[in-house]
N, C-alpha and C positions, 0 to 999 in steps of 0.2 A: 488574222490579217488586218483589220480595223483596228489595233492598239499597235502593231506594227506601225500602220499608218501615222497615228497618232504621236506615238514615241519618233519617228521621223522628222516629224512636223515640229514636236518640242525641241527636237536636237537642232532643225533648223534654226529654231527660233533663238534659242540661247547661242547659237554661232555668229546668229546678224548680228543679236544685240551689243556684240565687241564691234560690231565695224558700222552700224547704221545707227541714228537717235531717232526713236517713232516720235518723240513732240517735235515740236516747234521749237525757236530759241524763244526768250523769254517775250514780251511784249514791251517794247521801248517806253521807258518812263524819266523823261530828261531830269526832272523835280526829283527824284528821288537817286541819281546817277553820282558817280565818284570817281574818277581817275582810280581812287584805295580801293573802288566797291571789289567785292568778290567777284572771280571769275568759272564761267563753266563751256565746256564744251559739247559741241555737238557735230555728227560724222553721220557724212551721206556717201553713197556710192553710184545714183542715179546719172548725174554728170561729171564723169572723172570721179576719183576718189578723193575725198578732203576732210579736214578736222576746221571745223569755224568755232573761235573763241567770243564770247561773247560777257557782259557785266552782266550779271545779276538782275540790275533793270534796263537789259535791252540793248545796250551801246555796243555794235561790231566794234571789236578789238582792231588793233594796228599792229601791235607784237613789235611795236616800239613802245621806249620809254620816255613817257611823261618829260616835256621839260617842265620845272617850276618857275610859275608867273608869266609863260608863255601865253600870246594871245593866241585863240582855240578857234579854230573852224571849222564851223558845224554843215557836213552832210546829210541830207535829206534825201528820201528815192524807195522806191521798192524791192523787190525782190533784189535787182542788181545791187544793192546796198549790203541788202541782209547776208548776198554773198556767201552761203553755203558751197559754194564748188570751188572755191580756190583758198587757199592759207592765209594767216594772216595779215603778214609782211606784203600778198598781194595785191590784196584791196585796194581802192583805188586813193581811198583815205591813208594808207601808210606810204603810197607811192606820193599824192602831193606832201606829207611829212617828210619824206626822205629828200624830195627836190626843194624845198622850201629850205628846211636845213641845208643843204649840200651847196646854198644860193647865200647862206647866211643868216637865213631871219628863221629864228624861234618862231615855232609855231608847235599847238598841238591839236590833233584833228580828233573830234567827236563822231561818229555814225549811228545814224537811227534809220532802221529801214521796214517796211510792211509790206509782206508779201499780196499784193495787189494793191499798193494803192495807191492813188493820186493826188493831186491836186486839193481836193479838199481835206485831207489827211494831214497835210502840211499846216495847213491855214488851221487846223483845230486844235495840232500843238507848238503853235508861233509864239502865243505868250510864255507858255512852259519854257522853250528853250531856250528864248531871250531874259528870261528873269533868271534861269541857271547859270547860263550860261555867259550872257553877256557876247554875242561872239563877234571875233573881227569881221566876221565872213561867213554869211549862209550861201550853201549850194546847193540847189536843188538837179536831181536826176530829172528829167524828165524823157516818157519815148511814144513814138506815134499813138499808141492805144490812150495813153494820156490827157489825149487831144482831139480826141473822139466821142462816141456815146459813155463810154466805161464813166468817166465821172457822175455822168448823168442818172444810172440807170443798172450800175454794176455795183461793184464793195460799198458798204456803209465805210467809215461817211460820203455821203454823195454833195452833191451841189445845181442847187438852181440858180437861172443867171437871169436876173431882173432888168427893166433898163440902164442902161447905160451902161451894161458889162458888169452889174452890180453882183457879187457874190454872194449867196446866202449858203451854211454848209447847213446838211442833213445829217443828225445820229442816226446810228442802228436803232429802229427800234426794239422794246424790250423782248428779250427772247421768251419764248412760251413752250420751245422743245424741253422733252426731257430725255437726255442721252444717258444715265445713270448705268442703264443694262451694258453699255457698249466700248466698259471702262477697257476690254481686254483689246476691243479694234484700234481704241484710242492710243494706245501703250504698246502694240505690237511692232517689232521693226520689222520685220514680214511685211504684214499689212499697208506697212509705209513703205515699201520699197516697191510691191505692188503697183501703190497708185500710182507712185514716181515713173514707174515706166509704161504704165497707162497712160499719163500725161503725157509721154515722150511719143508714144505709139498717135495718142491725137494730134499732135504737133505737126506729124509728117502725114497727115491722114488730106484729102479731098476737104476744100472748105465747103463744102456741101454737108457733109460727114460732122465739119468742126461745129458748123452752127446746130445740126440736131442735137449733137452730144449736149454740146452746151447749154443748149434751153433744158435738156432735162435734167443734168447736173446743179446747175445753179437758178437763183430766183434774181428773174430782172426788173427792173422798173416798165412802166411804158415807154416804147419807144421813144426818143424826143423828135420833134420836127427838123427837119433838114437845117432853118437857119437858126437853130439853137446851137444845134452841133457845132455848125463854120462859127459859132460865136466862142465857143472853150477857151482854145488859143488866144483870143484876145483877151477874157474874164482869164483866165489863168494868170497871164503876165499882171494883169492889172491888180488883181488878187493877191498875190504873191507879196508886189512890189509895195502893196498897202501896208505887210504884214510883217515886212520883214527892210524895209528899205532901200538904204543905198549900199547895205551888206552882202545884197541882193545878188547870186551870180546863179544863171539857167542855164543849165549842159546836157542839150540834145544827144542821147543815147543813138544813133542810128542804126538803121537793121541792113547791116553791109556782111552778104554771105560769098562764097565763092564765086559764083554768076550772078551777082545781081545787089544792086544797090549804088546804082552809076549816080539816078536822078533822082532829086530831092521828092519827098513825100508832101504830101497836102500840110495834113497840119501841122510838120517844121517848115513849111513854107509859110503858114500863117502865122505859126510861131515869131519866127526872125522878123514877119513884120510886124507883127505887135512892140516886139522890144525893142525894132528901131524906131517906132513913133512915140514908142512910151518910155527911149531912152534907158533902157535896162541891159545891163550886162547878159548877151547871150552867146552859148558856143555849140555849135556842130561837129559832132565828131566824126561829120562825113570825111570830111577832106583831109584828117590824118589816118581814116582806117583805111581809107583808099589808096593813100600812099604806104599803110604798110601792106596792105595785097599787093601791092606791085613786088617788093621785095621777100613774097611768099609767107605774109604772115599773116591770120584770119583771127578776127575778133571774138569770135563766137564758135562755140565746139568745144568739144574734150573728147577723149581717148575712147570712152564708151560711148557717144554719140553721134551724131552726123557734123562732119564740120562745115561752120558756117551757120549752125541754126541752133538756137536757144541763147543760155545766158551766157553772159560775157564769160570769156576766159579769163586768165591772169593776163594774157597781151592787150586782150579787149579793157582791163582794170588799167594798164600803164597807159593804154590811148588817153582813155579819161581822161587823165590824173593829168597826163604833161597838157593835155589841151586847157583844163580849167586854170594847171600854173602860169599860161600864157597871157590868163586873162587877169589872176590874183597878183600875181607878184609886182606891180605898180604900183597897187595899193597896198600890199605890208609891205614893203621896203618903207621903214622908219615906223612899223607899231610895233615891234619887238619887244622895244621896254613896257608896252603896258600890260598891267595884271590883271589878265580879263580870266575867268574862270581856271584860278587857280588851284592846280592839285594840291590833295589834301596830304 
């Protein structure tokens, strides 16, 4: 009976491993990236079924082709970046490609994305992507969690905010675990398809339920005080806008589900106003998801999960995409010819 089991369990395990990847895709390393680099893939089944292409060091694929000498536009953002549930051509980076061309101006879009991170994430590889890349145009993901405690007190790197909105980012400190024994948990697509619906199963769960899980799953910082919090939003913009300039464009992800998501949230409400006092390009993708719910379309969902809730879809990926070329395309119309991070 017990090697029954076993032998089960192996035959499971060798049937995921064609349709699921237990790692992670690579870890974004812009200094080290290529248009030429090698590519690999990786296939989940937690939300919708999908194959995500990624470089070697890290860059979500477009599953378009490179134009040469194109100036390049480099996306920033988390998980919605890294874009595991929809194909490539989906992304949000292939769709501003395709509209940027389809408008006339060469362009070619970069993606770097880190499953949970924020604001200080960005700001720790500012100089990396700007010495790679040179880029016409950084965009940054940003979504309500962003703009709350999580910088503070959640994923390494974290951020404290000094006076005057001042940014300082925090490393991981050095790790001291030793996981050696638990090379087979690490490696099993079982296991990661597991948690994947463990996750999905917390998502829909009581937020009374979400915050116990969560303190015992992961390690927090101390709380921060209330008017550190309301202060993110503004150190965010400010931060960003140091780091990266007038290439600078901010696109509010919103969390617009079937019944809910009419009225704007706190910190995209502080958000917009940080960027309209500190004159930064920002865009809300409230007022286009809302006008495609009217015409029955929903951002968020896939076929195995609840629609309306978790990561963007591929509809959720084109909202993006036409919102930030609403706000891009005034400024590349006439940078075409320049040779800003040219494939190799």
């Amino acid at each position: 009976m017990g090697l029954g089991v076993i032998a089960a369990l192996m035959a499971l395990e060798v049937g995921l491993a064609r349709i699921v990847t237990a790692g992670l895709p690579p870890v974004p390393s812009a200094s080290r990236d290529a248009f030429d680099a090698p590519s690999i893939v990786t296939r989940q089944i937690e939300e919708g079924i999908a194959a995500a292409s990624f470089s070697t060091s890290g860059a979500r694929l477009t599953g378009n082709q490179p134009i040469h000498g194109a100036p390049v536009i480099v996306v920033l953002g988390d998980s919605y970046v890294v874009a595991r549930e929809v194909r490539d051509e989906q992304t949000m980076g292939a769709w501003i490609e395709k509209l940027a061309r389809a408008s006339d101006v060469d362009v070619n879009v970069r993606q770097y994305g880190w499953r949970g991170a924020s604001a200080p994430q960005y700001l720790t590889v500012a100089k990396e992507v700007i010495q790679r890349w040179n880029p016409a145009q950084v965009v940054v993901v940003l979504s309500e969690d962003d703009l709350g405690a999580d910088p503070l007190n959640r994923n390494f790197p974290r951020m404290t905010i000094g006076k005057g909105d001042e940014v300082r980012t925090v490393p991981a400190p050095p790790s001291t675990s030793d996981d050696s024994g638990s090379i087979f948990l690490r490696r099993s697509a079982l296991v990661a398809l597991l948690r994947a619906r463990w996750q999905r199963v917390l998502e829909r769960a009581p937020a009374s339920i979400q915050r116990i899980t969560s303190a015992q799953l992961e390690t927090r910082g101390p709380a921060p005080e209330s008017h550190v919090v309301e202060a993110v939003p503004r150190a965010t913009v400010k931060s960003l806008w140091k780091a990266f300039g007038s290439t600078l464009t901010i696109v509010y992800a919103a969390d617009v589900r079937v019944n809910f998501g009419h009225e704007m949230e706190g910190g995209e409400r502080r958000l917009l106003a940080a960027c309209d006092r500190l004159r930064v390009r920002c865009v809300s993708a409230r007022a286009a998801m809302l006008a495609a719910r009217q015409r029955g379309i929903v951002a968020r969902g896939f076929s195995t999960t609840t629609l309306g809730v978790g990561h963007l879809n591929a509809a959720g990926h084109e909202i993006i995409a036409r919102s930030v070329w609403v706000a891009l395309q005034p400024r590349m119309k006439g940078t075409e010819q320049l040779a800003s991070g040219r494939p190799e």
